[in-house]
C-alpha positions as CSV (number, residue, x, y, z in Angstrom):
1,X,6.8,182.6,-164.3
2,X,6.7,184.4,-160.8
3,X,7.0,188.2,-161.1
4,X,7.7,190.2,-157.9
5,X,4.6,192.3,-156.6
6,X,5.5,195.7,-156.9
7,X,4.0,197.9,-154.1
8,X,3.2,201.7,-154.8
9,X,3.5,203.6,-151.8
10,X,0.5,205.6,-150.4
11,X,0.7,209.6,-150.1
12,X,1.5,210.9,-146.5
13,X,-0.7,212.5,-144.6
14,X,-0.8,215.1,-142.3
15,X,0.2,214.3,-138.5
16,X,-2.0,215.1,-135.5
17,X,-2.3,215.5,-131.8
18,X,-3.9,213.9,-129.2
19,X,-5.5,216.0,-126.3
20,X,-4.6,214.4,-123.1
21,X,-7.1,211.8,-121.9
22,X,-8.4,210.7,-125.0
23,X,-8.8,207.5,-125.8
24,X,-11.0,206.6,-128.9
25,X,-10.5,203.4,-131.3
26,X,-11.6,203.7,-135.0
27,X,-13.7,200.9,-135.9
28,X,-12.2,198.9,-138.9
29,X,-13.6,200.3,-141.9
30,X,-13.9,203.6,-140.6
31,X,-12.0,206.6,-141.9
32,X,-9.2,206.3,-139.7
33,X,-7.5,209.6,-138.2
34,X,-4.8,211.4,-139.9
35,X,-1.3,210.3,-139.8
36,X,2.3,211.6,-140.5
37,X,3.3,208.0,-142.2
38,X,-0.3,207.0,-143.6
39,X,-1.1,203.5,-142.3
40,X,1.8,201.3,-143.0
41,X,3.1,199.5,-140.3
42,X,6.3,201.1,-138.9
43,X,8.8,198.5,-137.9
44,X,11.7,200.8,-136.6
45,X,13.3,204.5,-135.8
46,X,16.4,205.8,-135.4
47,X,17.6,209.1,-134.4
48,X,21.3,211.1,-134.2
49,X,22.1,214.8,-134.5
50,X,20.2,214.7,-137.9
51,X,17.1,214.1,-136.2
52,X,14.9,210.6,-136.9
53,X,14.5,208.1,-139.6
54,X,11.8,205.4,-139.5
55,X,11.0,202.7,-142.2
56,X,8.1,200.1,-142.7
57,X,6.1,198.1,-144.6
58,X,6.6,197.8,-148.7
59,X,10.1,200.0,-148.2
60,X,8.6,202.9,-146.3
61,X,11.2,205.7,-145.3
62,X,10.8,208.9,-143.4
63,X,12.7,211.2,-142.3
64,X,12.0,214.0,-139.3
65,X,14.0,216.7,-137.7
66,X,11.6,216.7,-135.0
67,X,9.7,213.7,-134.8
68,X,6.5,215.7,-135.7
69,X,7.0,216.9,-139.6
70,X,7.6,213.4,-141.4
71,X,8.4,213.4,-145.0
72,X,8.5,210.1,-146.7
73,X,11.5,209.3,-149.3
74,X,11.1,207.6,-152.2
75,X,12.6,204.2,-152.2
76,X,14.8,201.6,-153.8
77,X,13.1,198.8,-152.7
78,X,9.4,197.4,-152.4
79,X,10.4,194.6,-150.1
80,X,9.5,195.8,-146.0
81,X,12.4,197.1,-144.4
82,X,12.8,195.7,-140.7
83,X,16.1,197.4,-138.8
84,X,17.4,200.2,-139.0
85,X,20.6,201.5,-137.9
86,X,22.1,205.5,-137.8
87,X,25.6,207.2,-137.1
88,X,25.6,211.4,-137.6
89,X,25.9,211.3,-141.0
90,X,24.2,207.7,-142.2
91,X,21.1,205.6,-142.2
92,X,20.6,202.0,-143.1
93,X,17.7,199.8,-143.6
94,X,17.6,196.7,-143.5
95,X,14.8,194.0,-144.5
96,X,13.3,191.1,-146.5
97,X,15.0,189.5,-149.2
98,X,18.3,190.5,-148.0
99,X,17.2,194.0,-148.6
100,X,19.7,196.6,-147.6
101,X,19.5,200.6,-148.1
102,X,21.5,203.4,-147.2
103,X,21.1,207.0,-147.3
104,X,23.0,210.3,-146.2
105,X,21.3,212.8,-143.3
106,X,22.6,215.8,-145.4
107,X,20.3,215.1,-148.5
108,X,18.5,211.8,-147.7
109,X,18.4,209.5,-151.4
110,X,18.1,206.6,-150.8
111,X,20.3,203.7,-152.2
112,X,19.6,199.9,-152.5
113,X,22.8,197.7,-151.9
114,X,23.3,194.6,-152.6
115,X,24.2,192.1,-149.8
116,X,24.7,188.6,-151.3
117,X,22.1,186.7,-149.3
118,X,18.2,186.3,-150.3
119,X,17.4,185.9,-146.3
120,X,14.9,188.5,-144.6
121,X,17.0,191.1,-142.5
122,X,16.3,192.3,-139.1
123,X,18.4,194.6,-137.9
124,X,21.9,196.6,-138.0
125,X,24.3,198.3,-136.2
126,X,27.5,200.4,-136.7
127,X,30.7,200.2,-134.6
128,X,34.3,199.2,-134.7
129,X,34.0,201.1,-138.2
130,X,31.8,198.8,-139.7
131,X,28.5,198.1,-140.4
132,X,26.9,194.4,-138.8
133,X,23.6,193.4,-140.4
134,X,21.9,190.4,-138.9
135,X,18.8,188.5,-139.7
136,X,16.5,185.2,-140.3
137,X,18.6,182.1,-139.8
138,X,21.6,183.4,-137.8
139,X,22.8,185.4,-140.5
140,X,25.2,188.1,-139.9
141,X,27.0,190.6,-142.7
142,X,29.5,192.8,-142.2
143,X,30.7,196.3,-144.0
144,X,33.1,199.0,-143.8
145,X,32.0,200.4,-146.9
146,X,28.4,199.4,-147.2
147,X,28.9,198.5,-150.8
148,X,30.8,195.0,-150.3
149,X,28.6,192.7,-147.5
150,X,30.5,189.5,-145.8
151,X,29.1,186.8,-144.8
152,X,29.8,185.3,-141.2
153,X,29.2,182.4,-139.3
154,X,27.0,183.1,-136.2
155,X,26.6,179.6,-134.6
156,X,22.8,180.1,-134.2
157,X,20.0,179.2,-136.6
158,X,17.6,181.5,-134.7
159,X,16.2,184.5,-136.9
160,X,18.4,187.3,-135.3
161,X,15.8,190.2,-134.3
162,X,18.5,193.0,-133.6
163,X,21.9,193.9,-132.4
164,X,23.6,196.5,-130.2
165,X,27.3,197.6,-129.8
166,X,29.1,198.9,-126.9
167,X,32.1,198.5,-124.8
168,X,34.5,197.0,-127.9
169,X,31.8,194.2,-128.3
170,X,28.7,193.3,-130.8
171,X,25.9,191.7,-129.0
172,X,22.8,190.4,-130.9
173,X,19.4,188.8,-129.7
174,X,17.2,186.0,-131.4
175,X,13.9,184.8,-131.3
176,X,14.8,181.5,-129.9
177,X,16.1,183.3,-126.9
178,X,19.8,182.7,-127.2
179,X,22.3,185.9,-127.2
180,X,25.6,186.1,-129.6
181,X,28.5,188.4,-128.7
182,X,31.6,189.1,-130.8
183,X,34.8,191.5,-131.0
184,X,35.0,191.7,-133.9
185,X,31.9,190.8,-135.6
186,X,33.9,188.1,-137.4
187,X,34.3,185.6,-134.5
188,X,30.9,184.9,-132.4
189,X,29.5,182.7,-129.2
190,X,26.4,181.8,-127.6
191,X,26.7,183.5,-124.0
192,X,22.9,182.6,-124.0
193,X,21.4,179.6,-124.9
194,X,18.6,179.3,-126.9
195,X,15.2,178.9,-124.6
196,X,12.2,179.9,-126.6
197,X,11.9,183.1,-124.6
198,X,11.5,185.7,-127.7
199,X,14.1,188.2,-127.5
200,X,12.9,191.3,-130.0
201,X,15.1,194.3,-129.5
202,X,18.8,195.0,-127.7
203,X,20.4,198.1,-127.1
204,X,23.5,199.9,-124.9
205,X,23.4,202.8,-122.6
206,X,25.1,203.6,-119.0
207,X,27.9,200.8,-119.0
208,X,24.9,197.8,-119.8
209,X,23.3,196.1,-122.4
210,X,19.8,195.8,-122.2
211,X,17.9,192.9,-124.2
212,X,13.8,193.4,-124.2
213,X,11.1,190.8,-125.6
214,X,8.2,188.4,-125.2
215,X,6.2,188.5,-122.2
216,X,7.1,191.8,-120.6
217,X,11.1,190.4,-120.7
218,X,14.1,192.1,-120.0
219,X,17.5,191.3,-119.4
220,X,20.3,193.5,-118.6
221,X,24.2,192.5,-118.7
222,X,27.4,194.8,-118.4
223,X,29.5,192.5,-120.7
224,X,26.8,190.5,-123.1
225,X,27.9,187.3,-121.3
226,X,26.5,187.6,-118.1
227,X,22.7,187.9,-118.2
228,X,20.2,188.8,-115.2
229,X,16.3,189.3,-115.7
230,X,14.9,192.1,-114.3
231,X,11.1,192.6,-113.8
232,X,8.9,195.2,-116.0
233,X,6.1,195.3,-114.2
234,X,4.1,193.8,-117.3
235,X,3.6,190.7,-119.3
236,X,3.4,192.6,-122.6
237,X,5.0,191.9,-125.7
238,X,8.1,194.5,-125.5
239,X,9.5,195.0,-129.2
240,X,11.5,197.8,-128.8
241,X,14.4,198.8,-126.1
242,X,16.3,202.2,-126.8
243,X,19.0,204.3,-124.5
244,X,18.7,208.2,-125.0
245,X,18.4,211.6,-122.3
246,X,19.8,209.1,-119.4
247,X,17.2,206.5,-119.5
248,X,16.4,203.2,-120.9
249,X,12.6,203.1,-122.5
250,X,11.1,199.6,-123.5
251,X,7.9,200.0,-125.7
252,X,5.4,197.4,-126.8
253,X,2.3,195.3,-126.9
254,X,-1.2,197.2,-126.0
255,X,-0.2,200.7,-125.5
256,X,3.0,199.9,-123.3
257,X,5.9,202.5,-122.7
258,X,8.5,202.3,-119.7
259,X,11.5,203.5,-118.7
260,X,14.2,202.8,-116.3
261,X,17.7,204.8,-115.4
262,X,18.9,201.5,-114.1
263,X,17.6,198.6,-116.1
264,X,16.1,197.2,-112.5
265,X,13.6,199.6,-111.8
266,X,10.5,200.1,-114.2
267,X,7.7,203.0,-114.8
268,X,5.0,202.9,-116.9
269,X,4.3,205.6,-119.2
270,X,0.8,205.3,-120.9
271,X,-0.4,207.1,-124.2
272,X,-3.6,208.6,-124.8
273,X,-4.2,205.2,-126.5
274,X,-5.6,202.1,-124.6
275,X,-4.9,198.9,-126.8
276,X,-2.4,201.0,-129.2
277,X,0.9,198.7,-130.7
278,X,3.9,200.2,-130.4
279,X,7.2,198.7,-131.9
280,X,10.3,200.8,-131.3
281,X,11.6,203.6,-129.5
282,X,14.3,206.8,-130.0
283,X,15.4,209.5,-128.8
284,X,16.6,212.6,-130.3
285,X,19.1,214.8,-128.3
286,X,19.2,217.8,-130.9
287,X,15.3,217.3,-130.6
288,X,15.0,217.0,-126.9
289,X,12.2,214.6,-128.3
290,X,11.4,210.5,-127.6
291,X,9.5,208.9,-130.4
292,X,7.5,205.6,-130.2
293,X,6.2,204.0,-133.9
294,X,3.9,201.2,-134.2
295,X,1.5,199.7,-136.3
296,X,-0.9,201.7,-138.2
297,X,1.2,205.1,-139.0
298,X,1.6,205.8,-135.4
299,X,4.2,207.9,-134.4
300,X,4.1,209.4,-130.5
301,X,5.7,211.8,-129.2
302,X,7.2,213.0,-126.2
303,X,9.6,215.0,-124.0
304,X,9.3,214.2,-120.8
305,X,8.2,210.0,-121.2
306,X,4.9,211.8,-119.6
307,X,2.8,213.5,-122.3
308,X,2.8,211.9,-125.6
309,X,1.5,213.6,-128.3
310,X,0.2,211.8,-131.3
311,X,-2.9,210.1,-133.2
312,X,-6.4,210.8,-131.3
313,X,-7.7,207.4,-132.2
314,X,-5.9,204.0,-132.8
315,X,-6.9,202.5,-136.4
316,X,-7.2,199.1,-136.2
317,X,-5.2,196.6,-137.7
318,X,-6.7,193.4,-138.7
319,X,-4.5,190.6,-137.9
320,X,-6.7,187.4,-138.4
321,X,-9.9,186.7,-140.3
322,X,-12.4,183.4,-140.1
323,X,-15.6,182.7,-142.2
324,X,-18.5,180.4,-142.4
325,X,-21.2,179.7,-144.9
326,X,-23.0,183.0,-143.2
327,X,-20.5,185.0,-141.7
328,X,-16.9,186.5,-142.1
329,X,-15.3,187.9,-139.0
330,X,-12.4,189.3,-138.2
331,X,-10.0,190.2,-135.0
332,X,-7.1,192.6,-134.4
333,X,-5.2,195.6,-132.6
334,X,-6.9,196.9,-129.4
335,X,-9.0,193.7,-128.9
336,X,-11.3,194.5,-131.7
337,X,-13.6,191.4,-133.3
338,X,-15.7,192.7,-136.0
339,X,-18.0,191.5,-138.3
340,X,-17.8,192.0,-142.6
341,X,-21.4,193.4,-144.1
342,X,-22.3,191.6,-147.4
343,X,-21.9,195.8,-149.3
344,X,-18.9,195.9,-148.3
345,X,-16.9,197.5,-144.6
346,X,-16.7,196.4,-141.3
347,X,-18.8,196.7,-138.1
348,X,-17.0,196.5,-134.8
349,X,-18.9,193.2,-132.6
350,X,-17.4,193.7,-129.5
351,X,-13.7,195.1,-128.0
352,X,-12.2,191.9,-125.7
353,X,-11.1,192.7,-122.2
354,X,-8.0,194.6,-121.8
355,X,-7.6,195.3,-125.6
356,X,-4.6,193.2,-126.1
357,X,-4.0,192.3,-129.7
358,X,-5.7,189.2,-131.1
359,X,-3.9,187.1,-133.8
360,X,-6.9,184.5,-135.1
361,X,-10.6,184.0,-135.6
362,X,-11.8,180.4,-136.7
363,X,-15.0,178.5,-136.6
364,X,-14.2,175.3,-135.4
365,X,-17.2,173.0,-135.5
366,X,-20.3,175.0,-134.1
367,X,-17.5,177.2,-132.3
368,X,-15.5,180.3,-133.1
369,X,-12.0,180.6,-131.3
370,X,-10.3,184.1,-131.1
371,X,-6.5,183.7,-129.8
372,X,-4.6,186.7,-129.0
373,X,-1.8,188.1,-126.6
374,X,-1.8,187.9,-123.3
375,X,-2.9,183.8,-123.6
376,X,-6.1,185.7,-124.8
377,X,-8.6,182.7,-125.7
378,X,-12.2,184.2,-126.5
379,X,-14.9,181.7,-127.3
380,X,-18.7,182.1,-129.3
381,X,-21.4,179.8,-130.8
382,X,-23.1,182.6,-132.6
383,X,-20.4,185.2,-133.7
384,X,-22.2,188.2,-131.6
385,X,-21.1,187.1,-127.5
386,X,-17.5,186.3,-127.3
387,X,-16.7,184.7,-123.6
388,X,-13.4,185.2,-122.4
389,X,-12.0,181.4,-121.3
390,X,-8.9,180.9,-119.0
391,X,-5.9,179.9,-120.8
392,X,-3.4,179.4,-117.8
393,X,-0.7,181.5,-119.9
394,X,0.1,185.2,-120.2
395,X,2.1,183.5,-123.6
396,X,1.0,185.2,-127.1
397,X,-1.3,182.5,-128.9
398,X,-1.8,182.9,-132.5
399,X,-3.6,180.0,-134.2
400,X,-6.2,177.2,-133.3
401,X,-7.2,173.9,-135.2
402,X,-9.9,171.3,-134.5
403,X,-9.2,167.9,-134.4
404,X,-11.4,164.8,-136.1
405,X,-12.9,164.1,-132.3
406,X,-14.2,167.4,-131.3
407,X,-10.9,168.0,-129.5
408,X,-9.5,172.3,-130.1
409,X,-5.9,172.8,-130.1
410,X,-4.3,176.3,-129.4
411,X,-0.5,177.1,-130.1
412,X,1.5,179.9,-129.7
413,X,4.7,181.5,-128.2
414,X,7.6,179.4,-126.3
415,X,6.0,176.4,-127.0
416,X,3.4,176.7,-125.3
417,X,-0.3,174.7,-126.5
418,X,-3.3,173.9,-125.2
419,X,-6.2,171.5,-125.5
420,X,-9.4,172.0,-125.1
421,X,-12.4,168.6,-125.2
422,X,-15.2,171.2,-124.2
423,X,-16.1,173.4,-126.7
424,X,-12.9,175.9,-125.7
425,X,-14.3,176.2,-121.9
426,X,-11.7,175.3,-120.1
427,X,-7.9,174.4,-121.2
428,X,-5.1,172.3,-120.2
429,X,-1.1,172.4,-121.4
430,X,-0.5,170.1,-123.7
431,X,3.0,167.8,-123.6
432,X,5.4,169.7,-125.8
433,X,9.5,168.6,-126.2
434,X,10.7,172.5,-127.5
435,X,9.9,176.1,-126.7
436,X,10.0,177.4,-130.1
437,X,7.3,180.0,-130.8
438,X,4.7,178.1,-132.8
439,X,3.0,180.8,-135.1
440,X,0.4,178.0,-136.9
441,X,-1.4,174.6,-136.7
442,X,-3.7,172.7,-138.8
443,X,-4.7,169.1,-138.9
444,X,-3.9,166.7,-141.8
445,X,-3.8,163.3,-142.8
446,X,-1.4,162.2,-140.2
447,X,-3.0,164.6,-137.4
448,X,-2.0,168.2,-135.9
449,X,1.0,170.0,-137.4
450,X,2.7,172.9,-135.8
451,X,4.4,175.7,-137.3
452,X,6.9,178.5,-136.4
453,X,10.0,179.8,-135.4
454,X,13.5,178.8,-137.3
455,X,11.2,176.0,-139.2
456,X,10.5,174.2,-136.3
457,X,8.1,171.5,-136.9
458,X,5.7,169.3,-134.0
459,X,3.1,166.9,-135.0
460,X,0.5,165.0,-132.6
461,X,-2.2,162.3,-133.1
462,X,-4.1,163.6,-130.6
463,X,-3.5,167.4,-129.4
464,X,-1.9,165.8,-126.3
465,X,1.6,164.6,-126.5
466,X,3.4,166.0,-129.5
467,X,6.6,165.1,-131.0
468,X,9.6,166.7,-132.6
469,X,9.5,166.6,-136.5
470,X,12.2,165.0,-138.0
471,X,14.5,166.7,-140.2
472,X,12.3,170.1,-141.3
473,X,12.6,171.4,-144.6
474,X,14.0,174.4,-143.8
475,X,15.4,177.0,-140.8
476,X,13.5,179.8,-142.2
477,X,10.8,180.7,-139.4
478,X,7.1,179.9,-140.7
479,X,4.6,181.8,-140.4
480,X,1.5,179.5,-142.0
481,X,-0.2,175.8,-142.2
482,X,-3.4,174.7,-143.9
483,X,-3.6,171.4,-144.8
484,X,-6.6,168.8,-146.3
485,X,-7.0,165.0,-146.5
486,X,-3.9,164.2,-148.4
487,X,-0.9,167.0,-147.9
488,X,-0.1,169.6,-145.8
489,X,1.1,173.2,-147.0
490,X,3.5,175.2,-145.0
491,X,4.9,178.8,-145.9
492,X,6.5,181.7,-144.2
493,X,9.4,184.1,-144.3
494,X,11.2,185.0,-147.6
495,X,8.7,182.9,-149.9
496,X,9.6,179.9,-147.9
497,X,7.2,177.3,-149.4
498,X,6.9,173.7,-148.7
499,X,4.3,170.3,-149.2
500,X,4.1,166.7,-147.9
501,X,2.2,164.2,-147.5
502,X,3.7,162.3,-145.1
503,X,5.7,165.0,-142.8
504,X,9.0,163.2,-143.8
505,X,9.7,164.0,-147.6
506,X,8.9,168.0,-148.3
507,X,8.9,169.6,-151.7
508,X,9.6,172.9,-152.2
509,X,8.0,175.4,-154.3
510,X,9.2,178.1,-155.8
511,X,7.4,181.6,-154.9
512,X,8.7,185.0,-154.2
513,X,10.7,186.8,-151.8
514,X,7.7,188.1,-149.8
515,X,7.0,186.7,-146.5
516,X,3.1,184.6,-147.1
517,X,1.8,184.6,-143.7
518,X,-1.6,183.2,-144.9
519,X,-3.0,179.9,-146.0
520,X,-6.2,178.5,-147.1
521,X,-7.7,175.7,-149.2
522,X,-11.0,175.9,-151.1
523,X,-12.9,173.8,-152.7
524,X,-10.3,173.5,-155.8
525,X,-7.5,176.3,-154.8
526,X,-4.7,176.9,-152.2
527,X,-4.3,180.4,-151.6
528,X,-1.5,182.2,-150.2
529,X,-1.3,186.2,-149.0
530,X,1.7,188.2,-147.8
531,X,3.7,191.2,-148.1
532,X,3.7,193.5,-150.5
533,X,-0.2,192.3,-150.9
534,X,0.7,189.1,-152.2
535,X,-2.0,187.0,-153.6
536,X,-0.9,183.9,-154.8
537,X,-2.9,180.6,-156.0
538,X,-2.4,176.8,-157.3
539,X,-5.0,174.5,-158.2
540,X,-2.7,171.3,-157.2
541,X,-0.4,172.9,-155.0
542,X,2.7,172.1,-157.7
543,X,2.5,175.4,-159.2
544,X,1.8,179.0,-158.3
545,X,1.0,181.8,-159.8
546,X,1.0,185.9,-158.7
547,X,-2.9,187.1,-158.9
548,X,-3.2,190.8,-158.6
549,X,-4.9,191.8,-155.4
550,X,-5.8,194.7,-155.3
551,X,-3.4,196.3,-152.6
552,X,0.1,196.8,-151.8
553,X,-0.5,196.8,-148.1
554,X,0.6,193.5,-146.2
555,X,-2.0,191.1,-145.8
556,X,-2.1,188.7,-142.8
557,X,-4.1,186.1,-142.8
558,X,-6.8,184.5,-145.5
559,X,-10.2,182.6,-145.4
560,X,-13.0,180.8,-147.4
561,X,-16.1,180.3,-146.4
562,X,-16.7,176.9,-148.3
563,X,-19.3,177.8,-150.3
564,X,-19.8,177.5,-153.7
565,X,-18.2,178.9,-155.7
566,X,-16.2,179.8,-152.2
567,X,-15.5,182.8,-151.3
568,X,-12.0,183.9,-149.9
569,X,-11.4,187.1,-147.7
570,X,-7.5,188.3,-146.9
571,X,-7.3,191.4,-144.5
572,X,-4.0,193.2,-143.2
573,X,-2.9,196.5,-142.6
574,X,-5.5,199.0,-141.8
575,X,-9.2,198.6,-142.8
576,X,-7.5,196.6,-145.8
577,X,-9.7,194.1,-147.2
578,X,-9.5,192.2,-150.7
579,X,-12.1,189.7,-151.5
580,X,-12.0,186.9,-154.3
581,X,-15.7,185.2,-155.2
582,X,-14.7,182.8,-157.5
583,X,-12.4,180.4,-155.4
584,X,-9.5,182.8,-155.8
585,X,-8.8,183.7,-158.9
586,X,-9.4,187.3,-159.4
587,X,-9.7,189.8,-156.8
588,X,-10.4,193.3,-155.9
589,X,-9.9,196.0,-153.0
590,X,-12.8,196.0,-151.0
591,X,-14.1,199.6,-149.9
592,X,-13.7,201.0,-146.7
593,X,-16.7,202.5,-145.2
């Protein structure tokens, strides 16, 4: 039987400034610089005359008065919370597996509540004297209590990223692009339709709604029907949009911060930080204070958008890890590809161009392939000199595969893929029918399969013209494909898990409310890692079974090597590392050095 992971929170540490003009990036492995919220990823922050709230990875809350003294509460929940939403007296979290906590600004203590639905949450609100909780699938809940949740009917299957209120009406954003609006929260419509343009944060200020998200987007409305795009200046990921002190400030991908008093017009505002990721933005009138969070602990301050104050050094975050009989390596925040030693740590190889984010690492053949943000493709035969290819797309990519005839397929956001019959040296678009966000491919018995958003599926023979897969098993996004000569094995949010053989009839398996955002098959053993450091294995793919890894910090992606017996490598968070060397079936915490 499948027992949930339970995830012991780290100890804070102690918070730190930046001298302006400093920009230093901590190798993975190294000790990396103190922070107020240790090194969890912080998904959100809120702030009201009770000053700021943030939350993160395996239920991480904090609360500040001033955005620079964090002290973390205990919490009701191990699952990661996702949203969170504030009035002068309240907080609520939202997050996976339907996860939904409440506390009061007077004495913060935390309270789990229970909302009926198993689906990951995303993000709440609070207007018309209720509570509106949205999430994966289209789900919406509403609450004037927050003890009793209702379920309502959206009209979208996109995973709802967050929602805003103002002027009478609730307006919430998806990551298939479309835009729901209601009254009443009860009664909703499409007033955008769904376009593969990721939409990741919304929020209300100065008469207009202002939606930010993939690409450098932003979209501005003064009724949440009518939508015009405005231009940021950038083609960064922007994951976080906020309204506060008479300004609108949009943070994201690689360091980015900007602000507008108009929603048309657009400054930058750089931290110390080159290649930092930020998430989401508030501000604080008590405080006078703005505060940025983002991956790694960070937490940035500022009170003029102009100085920020906050970490000296960006600790990197390992996103994607790839191995070969003789080498494990392993990409990340800032740009950073670095390579495992055999006692244990990591030694920074090289730090791509521009120091956008990089999602992948696989050797493909004789090549290795690093995708990353920014249409980011990096290319190397010997795992020491990475070449930076042309893509053709400022789209995120996250995940390559190599087909039977040499041929390199790349996949990533809006539907965009490319092809590669060179050895990754130059790229073309390949024919796609949808522009879902494809997180994962991986070739199988009938060819390429195609992973991502809302459970879209898209198979090719070829890497060249792909097709929509009929009926998918499921609307829950996924993040994860691996497959081998008979099945393929696709997982993502809330557990999801699913196997075929022939891309027609899917099987699901049972699992546990974590998100697994990794796959890999050895020799004998899937493997699948996700939040909460989930570790999970099954010798036949029928049944699974919770291996103790080592780490509560969420882990990413997974690899083997293919040796024998294999060994398998899953990284996440910050200089996390847990290694298995026999196939997968016990594991430890590597040590960071």
């Amino acid at each position: 039987m499948l027992v949930a992971v339970l995830a012991v929170l780290a100890a804070a540490c102690s918070s730190s400034s930046s001298p302006s003009g400093t920009s230093d990036t901590a190798p993975p492995g190294s000790v990396p610089p103190p922070r107020p919220l240790g090194r969890d990823l912080l998904w959100d922050v809120a702030a009201s005359a009770g000053g700021f709230a943030a939350v993160g990875n395996s239920g991480l809350i904090a609360t500040s008065a001033d955005g620079q003294t964090w002290t973390r509460q205990p919490s009701p929940v191990t699952q990661t919370l996702r949203g969170l939403g504030a009035t002068e007296d309240t907080d609520v979290a939202v997050g996976g597996g339907g996860s939904i906590v409440s506390w009061s600004k007077a004495a913060p203590a935390p309270v789990a509540r229970t909302s009926g639905v198993t689906q990951q949450l995303i993000g709440v609100t609070f207007g018309g004297n209720q509570w509106v909780a949205v999430g994966a699938g289209g789900v919406v809940l509403t609450s004037g209590d927050l003890l009793t949740w209702t379920p309502q009917v959206s009209g979208t299957s996109g995973d709802l990223f967050a929602i805003a209120y103002g002027e009478g009406r609730f307006v919430a954003v998806a990551d298939d692009g479309s835009i729901i609006a209601s009254k009443d929260a009860v009664t909703w419509k499409t007033e955008r339709p769904a376009d593969g343009l990721w939409l990741w944060d919304i929020t209300f200020g100065k008469g207009q709604f202002v939606a930010t998200g993939g690409s450098g987007a932003v979209l501005a409305s003064p009724d949440g029907t009518n939508w015009t795009k405005r231009d940021a200046g950038t083609t960064q990921a922007l994951r976080g949009v906020s309204f506060g002190d008479g300004a609108f400030v949009a943070s994201g991908s690689d360091n980015t911060i900007l602000s507008s008093t108009d929603a048309i017009s657009w400054a930058p505002h750089p931290t110390a930080d080159q290649g930092i990721e930020l998430w989401r933005p508030a501000y604080s009138a008590a405080a006078k204070t703005w505060v940025v969070v983002g991956a790694g602990g960070t937490v940035v301050t500022s009170s003029d958008l102009k100085a920020w104050t906050g970490p000296s050094a960006t600790s990197v975050a390992l996103d994607g890890v790839g191995a070969s009989a003789d080498l494990t390596l392993a990409v990340g925040v800032a740009g950073v590809i670095a390579r495992r030693d055999p006692d244990g740590g990591w030694v920074t190889v090289t730090q791509a161009q521009g120091h956008r984010e990089l999602h992948s690492i696989a050797k493909l053949g004789a090549m290795w392939v690093v995708t990353g943000a920014g249409g980011t493709i990096l290319t190397s035969l010997d795992g020491k000199t990475f070449t930076p290819r042309s893509s053709g797309t400022s789209a995120e990519l996250w995940s390559a595969a190599r087909g039977t005839d040499g041929r390199i397929v790349v996949v990533g956001a809006s539907g965009v893929i490319l092809t590669s019959s060179d050895q990754g040296t130059t790229w073309k678009p390949a024919t796609v029918p949808t522009q879902t966000t494809f997180f994962s491919v991986a070739l199988g018995p009938l060819g390429f399969l195609a992973v991502g958003v809302d459970g879209k599926m898209v198979r090719s023979d070829d890497g060249v013209s792909w097709t929509t897969v009929a009926n998918p098993p499921s609307a829950t996004t996924l993040r994860a494909v691996t497959a081998d000569a008979a099945q393929y094995v696709t997982a993502g949010v809330g557990g999801t898990l699913f196997v075929s053989a022939d891309l027609t009839t899917w099987q699901r398996r049972p699992t546990v409310p974590q998100t697994v955002r990794g796959l890999t098959k050895t020799d004998a053993t899937w493997v699948a890692v996700g939040g909460g450091g989930l570790v999970m294995r099954s010798p036949d793919t029928k049944t699974w079974s919770i291996v103790p890894s080592g780490t509560t910090d969420e882990l990413f992606a997974v690899a083997t090597n293919g040796g024998s017996p294999p060994s398998v490598v899953a990284v996440g968070g910050v200089a996390t590392t847990v290694i298995s060397v026999d196939g997968g079936i016990t594991w430890q915490a590597a040590p960071d050095r």
